[in-house]
C-alpha positions as a Markdown table, in Angstrom:
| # | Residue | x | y | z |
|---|---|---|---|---|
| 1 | Unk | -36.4 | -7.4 | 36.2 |
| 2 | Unk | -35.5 | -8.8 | 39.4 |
| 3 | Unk | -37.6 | -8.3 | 43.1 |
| 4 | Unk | -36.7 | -6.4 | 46.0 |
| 5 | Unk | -35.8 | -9.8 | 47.4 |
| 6 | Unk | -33.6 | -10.8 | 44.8 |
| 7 | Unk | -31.3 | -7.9 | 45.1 |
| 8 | Unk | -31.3 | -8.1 | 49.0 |
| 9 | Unk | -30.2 | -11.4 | 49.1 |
| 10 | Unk | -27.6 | -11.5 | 46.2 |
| 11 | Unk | -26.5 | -7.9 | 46.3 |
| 12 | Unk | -26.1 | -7.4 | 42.8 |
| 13 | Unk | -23.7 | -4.5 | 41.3 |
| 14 | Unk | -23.5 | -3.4 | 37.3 |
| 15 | Unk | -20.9 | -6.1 | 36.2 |
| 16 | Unk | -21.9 | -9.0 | 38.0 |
| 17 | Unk | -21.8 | -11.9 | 35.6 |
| 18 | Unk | -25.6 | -13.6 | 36.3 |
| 19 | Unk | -27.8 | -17.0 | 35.0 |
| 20 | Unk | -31.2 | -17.8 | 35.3 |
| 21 | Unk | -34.5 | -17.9 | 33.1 |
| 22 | Unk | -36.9 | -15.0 | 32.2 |
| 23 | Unk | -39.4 | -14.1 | 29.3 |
| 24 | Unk | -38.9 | -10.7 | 27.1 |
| 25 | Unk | -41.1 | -8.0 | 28.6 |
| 26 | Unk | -43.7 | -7.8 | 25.7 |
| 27 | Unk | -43.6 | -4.0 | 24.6 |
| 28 | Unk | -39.8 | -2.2 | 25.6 |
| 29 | Unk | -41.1 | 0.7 | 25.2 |
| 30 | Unk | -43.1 | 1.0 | 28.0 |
| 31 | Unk | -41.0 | -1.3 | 30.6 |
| 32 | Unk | -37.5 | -0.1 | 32.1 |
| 33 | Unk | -36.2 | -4.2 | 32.2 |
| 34 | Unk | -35.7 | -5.9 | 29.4 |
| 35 | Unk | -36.8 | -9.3 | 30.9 |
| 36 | Unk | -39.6 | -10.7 | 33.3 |
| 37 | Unk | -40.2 | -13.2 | 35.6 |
| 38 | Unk | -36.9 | -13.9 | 36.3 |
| 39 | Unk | -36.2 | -17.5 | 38.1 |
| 40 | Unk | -33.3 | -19.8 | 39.1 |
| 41 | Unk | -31.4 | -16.8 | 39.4 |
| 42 | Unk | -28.1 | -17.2 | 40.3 |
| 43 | Unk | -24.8 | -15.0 | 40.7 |
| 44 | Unk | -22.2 | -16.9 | 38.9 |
| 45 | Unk | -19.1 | -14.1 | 39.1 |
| 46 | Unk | -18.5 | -10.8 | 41.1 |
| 47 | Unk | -17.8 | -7.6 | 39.0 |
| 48 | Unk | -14.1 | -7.1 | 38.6 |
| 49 | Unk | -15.1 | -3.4 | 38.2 |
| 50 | Unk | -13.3 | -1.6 | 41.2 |
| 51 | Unk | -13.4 | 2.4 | 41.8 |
| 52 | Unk | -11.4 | 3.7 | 45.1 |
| 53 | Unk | -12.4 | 7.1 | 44.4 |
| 54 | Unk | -15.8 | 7.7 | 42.8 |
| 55 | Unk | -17.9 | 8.6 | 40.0 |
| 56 | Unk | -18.4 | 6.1 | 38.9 |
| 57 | Unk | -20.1 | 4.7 | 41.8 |
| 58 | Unk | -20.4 | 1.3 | 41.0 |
| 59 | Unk | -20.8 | -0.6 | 44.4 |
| 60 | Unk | -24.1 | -2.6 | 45.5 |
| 61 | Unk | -27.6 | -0.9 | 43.9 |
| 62 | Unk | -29.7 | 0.5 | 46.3 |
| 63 | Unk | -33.5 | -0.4 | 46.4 |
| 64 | Unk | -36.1 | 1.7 | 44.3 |
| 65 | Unk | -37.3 | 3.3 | 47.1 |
| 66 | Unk | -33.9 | 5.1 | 47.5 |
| 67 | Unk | -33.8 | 6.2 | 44.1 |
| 68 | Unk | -37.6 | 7.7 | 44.1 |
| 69 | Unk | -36.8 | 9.4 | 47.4 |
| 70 | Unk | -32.7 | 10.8 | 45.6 |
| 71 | Unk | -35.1 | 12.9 | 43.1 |
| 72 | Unk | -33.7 | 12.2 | 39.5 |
| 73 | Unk | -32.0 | 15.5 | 37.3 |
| 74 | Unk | -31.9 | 15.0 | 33.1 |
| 75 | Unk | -28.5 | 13.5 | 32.0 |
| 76 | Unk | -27.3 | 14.2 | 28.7 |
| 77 | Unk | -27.5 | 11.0 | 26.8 |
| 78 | Unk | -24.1 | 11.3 | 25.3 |
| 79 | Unk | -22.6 | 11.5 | 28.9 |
| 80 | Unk | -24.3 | 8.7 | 30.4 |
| 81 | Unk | -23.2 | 6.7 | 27.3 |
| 82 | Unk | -19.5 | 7.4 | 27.7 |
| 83 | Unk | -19.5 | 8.0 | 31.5 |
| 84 | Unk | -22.7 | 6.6 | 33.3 |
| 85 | Unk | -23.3 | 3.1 | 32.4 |
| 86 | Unk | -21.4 | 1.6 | 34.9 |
| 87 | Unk | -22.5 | 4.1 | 37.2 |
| 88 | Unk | -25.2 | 2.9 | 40.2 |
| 89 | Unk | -27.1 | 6.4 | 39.5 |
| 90 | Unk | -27.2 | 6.7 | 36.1 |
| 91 | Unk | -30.2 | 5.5 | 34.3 |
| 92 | Unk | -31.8 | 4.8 | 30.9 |
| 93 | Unk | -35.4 | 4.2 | 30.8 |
| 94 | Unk | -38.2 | 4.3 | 28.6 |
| 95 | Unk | -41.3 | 7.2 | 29.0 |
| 96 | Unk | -44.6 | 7.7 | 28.3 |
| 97 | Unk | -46.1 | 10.8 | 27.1 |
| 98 | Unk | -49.6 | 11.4 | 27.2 |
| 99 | Unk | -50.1 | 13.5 | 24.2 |
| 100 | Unk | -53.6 | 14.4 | 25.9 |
| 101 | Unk | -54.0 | 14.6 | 29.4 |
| 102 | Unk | -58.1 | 15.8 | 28.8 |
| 103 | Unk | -58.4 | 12.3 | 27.0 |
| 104 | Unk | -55.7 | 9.6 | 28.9 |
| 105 | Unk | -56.6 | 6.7 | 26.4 |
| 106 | Unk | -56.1 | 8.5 | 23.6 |
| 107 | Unk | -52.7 | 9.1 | 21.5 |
| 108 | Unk | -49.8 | 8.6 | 23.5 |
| 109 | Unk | -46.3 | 8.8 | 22.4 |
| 110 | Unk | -42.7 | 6.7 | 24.3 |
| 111 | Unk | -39.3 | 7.8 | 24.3 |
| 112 | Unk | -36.1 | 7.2 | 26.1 |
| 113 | Unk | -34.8 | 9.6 | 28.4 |
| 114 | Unk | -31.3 | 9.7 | 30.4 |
| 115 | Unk | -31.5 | 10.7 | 34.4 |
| 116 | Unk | -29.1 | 10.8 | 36.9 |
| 117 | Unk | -30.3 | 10.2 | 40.8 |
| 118 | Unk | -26.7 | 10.4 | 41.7 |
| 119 | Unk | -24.6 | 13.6 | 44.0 |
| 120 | Unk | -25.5 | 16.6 | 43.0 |
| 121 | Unk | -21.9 | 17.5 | 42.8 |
| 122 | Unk | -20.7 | 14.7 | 40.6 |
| 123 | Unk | -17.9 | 15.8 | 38.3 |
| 124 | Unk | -19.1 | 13.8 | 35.9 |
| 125 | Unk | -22.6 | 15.3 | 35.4 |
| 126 | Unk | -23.8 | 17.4 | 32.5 |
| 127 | Unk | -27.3 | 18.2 | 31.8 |
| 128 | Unk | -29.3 | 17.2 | 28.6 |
| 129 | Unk | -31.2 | 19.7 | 26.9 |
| 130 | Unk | -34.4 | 20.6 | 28.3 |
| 131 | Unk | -37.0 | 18.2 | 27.2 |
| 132 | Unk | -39.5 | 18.9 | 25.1 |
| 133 | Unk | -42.8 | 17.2 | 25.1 |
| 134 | Unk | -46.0 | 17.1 | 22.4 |
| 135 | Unk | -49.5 | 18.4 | 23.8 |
| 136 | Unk | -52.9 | 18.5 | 22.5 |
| 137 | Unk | -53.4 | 21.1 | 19.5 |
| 138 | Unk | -49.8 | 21.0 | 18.5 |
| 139 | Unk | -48.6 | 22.6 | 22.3 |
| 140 | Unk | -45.1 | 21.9 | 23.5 |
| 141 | Unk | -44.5 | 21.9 | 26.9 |
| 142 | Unk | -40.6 | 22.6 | 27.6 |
| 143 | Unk | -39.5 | 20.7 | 30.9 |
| 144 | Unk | -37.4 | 23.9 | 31.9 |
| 145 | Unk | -34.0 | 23.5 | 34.4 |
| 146 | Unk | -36.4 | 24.4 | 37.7 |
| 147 | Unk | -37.9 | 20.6 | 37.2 |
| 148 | Unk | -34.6 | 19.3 | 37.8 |
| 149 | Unk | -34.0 | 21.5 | 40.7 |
| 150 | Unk | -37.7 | 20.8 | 42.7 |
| 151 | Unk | -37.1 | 17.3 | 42.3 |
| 152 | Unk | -33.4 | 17.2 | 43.6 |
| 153 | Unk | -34.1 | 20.3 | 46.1 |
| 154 | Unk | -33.5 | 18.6 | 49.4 |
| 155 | Unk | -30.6 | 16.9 | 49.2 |
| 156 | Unk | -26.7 | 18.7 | 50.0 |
| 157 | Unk | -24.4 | 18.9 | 47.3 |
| 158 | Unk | -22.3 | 15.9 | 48.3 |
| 159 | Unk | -25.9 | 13.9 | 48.8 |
């Protein structure tokens, strides 16, 4: 991944044709970037990828801080395949489930998961299923549609 820095100061959007050198993160599964320590980075071409009436919204990223502060809803992975990619908001990223929160270092299991941080009225939008998630003694905890609507709760429609 790139720093805070980076993406102030080259104002990087999905599309932007980019060089430099990294190193593979070690284990994907656990890391949302596919590369680290990114250096000589450089901004060879501008995405030719336009939108004069969005979603997609595929102008400059925000910072991380923006995102964690948006709230995030679950995106059905079929949607942001065919729709979300190019979007700014939509995001694919890797999750760890702790299978026993009474024992942390014990079994642990990683998925993907699909999430949207983007307006709560995008046309675009359809929810995944509710997630389902492995607990100790063979409980399931089922991430029910109220998640979705705590985390996202104080932002307008259009926000």
């Amino acid at each position: 991944g790139i720093g805070k820095a980076a993406q102030e100061k080259h104002q990087f959007r999905i599309g932007d044709a980019i060089s430099g050198a990294c190193s593979p993160v070690a284990d994907e599964r656990l890391e949302p970037v596919e590369f680290y320590k990114v250096s000589q980075l450089k901004k060879i071409a501008e995405s030719s990828t336009t939108s004069t009436e969005p979603p997609p919204w595929v102008d400059v990223c925000p910072d991380l801080e923006t995102y964690r502060r948006r709230g995030h809803r679950r995106l059905s992975a079929r949607t942001y395949t065919t729709k979300c990619t190019t979007c700014k908001w939509g995001c694919r990223m890797p999750v760890e489930i702790i299978i026993d929160h009474w024992n942390p270092r014990g079994k642990k299991k990683y998925r993907f998961e699909t999430f949207c941080y983007g307006p709560l009225n995008c046309r675009l939008y359809k929810a995944g299923p509710n997630r389902k998630v492995e607990g100790r003694i063979g409980m399931v905890y089922t991430e029910e549609d109220w998640v979705d609507e705590q985390m996202t709760s104080h932002r307008e429609p259009e926000e």
